[in-house]
C-alpha positions in Angstrom: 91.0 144.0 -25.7 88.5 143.7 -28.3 90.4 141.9 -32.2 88.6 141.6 -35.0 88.3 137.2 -35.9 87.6 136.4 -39.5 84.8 132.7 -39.2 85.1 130.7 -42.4 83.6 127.4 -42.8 85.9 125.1 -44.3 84.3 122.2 -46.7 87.0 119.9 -47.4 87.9 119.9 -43.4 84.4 120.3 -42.2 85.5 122.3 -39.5 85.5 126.2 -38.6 88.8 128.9 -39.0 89.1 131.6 -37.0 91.4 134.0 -37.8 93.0 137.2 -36.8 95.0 139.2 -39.1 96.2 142.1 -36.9 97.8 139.5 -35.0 100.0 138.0 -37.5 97.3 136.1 -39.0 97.3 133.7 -36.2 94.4 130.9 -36.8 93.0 128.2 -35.2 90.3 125.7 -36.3 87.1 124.2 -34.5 83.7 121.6 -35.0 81.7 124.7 -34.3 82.3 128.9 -34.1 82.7 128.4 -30.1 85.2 126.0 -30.7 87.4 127.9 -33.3 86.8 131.3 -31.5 87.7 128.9 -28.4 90.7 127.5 -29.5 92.1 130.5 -31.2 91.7 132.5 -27.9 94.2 130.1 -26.4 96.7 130.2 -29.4 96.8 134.2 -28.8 97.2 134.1 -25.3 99.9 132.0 -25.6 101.5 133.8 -28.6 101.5 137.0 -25.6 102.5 135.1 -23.0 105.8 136.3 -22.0 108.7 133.6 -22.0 109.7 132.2 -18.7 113.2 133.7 -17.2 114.2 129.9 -16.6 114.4 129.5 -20.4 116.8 132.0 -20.7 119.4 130.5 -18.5 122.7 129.7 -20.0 122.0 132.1 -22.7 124.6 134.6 -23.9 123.6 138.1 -21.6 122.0 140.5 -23.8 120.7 144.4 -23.0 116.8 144.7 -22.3 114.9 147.5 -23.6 111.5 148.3 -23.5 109.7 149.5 -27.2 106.7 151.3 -27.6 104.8 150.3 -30.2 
């Protein structure tokens, strides 16, 4: 899957953002591109990651469905 990053250059910081806005507008920040385009791979892999059953546990049952979006 391809997502289009927007690369700014941050004075104050002096650091990189990398940010996607068809994904919420998720964002992460880096010393160099690789490292923003780096660390913001791993914030949206995480933000997809589906949530372990063993969280649910104890929790009040509820109906799955699937949605297509």
């Amino acid at each position: 899957m391809q997502i289009r990053v927007l690369l700014e250059w941050d004075e104050e910081a002096k650091a990189y953002s990398a940010t996607c806005p068809e994904l919420n507008f998720i964002s992460s920040c880096g010393d160099s591109k690789d490292e923003a385009l780096s660390n913001l791979k791993e914030a949206i892999n995480l933000l997809i990651e589906p949530i372990p059953s063993e969280m649910f546990q104890g929790v009040k049952p509820s109906e799955e469905v699937k949605l297509a979006i």
